[in-house]
C-alpha positions as CSV (number, residue, x, y, z in Angstrom):
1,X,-14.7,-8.1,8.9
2,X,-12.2,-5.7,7.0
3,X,-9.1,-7.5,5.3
4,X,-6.0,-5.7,5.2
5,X,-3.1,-6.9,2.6
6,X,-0.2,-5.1,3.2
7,X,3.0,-5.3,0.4
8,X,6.1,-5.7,2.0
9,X,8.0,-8.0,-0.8
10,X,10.2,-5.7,-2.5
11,X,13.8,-4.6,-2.1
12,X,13.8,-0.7,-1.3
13,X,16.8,-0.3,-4.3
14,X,16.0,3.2,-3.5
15,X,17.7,3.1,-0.2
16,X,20.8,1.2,-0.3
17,X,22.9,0.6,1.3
18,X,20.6,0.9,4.1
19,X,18.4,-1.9,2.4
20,X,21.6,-4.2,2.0
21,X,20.8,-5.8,5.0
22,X,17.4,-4.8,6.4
23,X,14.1,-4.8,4.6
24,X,12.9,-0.8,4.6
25,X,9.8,-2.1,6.4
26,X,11.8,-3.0,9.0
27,X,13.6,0.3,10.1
28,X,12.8,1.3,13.1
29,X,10.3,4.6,14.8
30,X,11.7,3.6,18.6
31,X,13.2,0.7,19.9
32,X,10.6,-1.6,20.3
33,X,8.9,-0.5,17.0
34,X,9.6,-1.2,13.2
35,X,7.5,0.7,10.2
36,X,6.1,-2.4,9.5
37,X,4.8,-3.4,13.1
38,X,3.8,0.2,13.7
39,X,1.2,-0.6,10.4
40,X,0.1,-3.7,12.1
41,X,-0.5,-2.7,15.6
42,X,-1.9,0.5,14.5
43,X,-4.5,-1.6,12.2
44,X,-5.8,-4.1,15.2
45,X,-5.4,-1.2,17.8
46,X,-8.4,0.2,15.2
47,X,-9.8,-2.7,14.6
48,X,-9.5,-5.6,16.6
49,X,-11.1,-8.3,14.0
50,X,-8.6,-7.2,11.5
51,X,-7.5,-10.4,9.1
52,X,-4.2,-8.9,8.2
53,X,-2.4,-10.1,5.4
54,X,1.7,-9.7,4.9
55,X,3.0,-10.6,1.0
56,X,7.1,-10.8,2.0
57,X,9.9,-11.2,-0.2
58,X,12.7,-9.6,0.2
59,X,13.8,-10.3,4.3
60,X,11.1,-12.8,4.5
61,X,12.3,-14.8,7.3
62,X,13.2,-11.6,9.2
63,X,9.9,-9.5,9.0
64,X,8.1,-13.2,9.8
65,X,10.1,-13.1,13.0
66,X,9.0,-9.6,13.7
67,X,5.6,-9.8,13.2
68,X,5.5,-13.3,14.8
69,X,3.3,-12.4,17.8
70,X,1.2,-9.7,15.7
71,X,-1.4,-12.7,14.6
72,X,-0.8,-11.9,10.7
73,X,-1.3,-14.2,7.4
74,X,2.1,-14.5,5.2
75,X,1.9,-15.3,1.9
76,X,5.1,-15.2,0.0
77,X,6.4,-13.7,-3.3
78,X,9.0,-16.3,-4.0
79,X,10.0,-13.8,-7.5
80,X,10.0,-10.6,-5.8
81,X,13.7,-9.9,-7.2
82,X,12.2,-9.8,-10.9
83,X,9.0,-9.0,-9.9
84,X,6.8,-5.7,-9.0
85,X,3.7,-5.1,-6.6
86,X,1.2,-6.3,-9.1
87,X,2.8,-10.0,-8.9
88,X,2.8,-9.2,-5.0
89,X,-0.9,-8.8,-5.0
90,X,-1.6,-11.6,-7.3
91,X,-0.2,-14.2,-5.1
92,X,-2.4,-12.9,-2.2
93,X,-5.3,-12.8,-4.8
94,X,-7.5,-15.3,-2.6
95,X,-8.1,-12.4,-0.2
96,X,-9.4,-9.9,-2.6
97,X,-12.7,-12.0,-2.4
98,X,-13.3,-10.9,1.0
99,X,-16.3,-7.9,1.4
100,X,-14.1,-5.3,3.0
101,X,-10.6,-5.4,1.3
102,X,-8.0,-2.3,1.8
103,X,-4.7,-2.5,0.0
104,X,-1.9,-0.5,1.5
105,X,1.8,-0.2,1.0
106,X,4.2,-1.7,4.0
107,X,6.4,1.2,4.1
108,X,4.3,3.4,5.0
109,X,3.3,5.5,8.3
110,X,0.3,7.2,8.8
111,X,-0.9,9.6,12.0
112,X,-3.1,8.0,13.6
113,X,-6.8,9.8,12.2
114,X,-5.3,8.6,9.1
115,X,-5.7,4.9,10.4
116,X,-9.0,5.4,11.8
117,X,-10.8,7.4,9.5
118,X,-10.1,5.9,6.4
119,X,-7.6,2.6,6.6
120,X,-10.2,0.5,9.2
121,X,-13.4,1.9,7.8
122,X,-15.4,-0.2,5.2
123,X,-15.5,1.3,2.0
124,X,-18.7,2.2,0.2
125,X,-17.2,2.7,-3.4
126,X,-13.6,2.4,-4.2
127,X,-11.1,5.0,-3.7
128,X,-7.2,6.1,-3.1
129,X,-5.7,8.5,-0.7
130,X,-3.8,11.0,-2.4
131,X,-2.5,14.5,-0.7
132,X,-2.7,17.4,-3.3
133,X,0.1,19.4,-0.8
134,X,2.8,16.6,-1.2
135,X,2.9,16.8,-5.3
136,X,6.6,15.3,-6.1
137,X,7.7,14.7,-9.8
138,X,8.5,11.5,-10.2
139,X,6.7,9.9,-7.5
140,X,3.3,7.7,-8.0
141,X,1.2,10.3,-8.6
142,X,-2.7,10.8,-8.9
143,X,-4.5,13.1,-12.1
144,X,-8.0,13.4,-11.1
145,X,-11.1,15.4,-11.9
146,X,-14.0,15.9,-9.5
147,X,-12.8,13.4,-7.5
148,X,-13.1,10.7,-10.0
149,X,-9.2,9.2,-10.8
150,X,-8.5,10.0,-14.6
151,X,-5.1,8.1,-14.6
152,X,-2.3,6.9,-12.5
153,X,1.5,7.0,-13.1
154,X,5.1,7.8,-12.1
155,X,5.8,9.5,-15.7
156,X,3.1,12.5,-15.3
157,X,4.2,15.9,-16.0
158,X,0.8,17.4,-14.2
159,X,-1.2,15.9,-11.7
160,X,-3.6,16.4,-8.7
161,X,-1.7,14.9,-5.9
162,X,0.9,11.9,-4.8
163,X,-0.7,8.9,-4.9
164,X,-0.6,8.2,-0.6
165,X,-0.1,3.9,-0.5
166,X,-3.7,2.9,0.1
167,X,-6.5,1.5,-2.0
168,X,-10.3,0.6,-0.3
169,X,-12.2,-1.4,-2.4
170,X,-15.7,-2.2,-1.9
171,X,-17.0,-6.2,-2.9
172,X,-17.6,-5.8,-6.3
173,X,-14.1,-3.8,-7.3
174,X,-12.2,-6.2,-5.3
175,X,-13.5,-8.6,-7.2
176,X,-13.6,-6.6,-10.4
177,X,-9.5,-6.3,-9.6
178,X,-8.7,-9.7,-8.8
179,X,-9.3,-10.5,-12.5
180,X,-7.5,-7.6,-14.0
181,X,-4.4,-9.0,-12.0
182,X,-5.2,-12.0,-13.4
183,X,-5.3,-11.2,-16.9
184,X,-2.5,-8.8,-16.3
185,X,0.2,-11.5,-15.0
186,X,-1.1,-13.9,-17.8
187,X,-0.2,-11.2,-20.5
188,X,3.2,-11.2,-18.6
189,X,2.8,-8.0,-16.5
190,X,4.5,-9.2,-13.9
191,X,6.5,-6.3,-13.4
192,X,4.2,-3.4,-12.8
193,X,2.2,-1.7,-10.2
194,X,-0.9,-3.6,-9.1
195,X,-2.3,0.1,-9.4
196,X,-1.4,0.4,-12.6
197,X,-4.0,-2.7,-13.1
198,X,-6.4,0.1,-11.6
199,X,-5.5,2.5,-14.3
200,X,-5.8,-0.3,-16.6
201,X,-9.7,-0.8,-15.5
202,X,-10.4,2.8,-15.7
203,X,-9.4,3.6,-19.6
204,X,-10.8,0.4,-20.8
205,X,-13.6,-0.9,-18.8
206,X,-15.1,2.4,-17.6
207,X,-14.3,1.5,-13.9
208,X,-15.0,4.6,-11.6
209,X,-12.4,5.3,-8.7
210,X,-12.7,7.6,-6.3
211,X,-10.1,10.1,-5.2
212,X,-10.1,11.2,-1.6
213,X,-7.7,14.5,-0.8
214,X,-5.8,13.8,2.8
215,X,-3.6,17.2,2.3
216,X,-2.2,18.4,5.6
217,X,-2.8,14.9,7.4
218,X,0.7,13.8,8.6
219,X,1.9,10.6,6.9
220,X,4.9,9.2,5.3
221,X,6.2,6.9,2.5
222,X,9.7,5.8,3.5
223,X,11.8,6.1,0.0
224,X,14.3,8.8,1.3
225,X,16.3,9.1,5.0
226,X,14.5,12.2,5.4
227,X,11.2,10.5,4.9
228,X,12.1,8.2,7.8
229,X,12.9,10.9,10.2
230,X,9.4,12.4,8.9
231,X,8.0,8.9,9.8
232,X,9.8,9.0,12.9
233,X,8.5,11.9,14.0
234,X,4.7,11.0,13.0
235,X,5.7,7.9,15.4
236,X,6.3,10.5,18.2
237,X,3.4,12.4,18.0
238,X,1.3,9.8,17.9
């Protein structure tokens, strides 16, 4: 059985006012259709055994009520004002010792191939997406080197490609995570990435991650209005 954690605590500053009321998740692709529940339904339309984890935050009650006939696990994020993804993932840390674990943003929309071929597959090694045609300055972005991740950051000034909001682990580097995040909150990290915790295990344990190219594969990380008309569009096509 896969496990899916989704991250759906934080704010979206980057989009008030829009987020003054409204988690970003929960913008909507159609009427009957947030980004959030597109991610969900999309995951058990996939695979139906799914065990689908939400970490909420920001909105919680809202996106509870939303997803409340989608047969997800909440856990909660009760610092998500102060806090970053890494804190996110660290209170949802019981789930990384599942086999199959993928990690993926909750603002996110991916076409459909996307979903199947790579978010409901089991992983064999560890890897993230990352789109070498989508390469934004400033943006979580990806330097790799024969497919092997070198670093992780948003203060690069070269990279490969924009880091695309999902992380397959296999058992061992979910496992191998899990206590980076650990170690990471108890040094009072609490308000990074959880991939910088990634990068972390790469330069100083020698842990290999994978980097998969998705370029020219239609998806869309909703930090701009125009991403959300891209997303909207995806929605259509799909």
């Amino acid at each position: 059985m896969m496990t899916y954690i989704i991250l759906a605590a934080g704010m979206g500053n980057n989009l008030q006012p829009l987020t003054l009321k409204y988690a970003k998740t929960s913008f909507r692709l159609d009427e009957e259709t947030t980004v959030l529940q597109r991610m969900v339904r999309s995951i058990r339309k996939a695979d139906k055994n799914a065990e689908i984890v939400v970490v909420v935050g920001y909105k919680a009650d809202e996106i509870k009520k939303e997803l409340d006939e989608e047969n997800v696990h909440f856990v909660m994020n009760p610092f998500y004002e102060v806090t970053n993804s890494i804190s996110s993932l660290w209170f949802a840390r019981d789930y990384l010792e599942r086999e199959n674990v993928a990690i993926v943003h909750g603002d996110v929309v991916f076409s459909d191939d996307i979903i199947l071929k790579y978010l409901t597959r089991p992983a064999e090694y560890p890897y993230v997406l990352g789109d070498s045609s989508c390469v934004r300055p400033g943006a979580y972005n990806i330097v790799a080197k024969d497919d092997q991740v070198l670093v992780m950051s948003k203060k690069l000034e070269k990279f490969t490609a924009k880091y695309c909001c999902m992380t397959k682990l296999d058992p061992v580097s979910s496992r191998l995570l899990k206590e980076e995040i650990d170690s990471m909150i108890n040094s009072n990290m609490y308000d990074q990435y959880f991939e910088d915790s990634l990068v972390q295990m790469i330069m100083f344990h020698d842990f290999q991650l994978s980097y998969v190219d998705i370029a020219g594969k239609k998806w869309s990380e909703v930090d701009t209005v125009d991403d959300l008309l891209t997303a909207q569009e995806i929605h259509r096509g799909n």
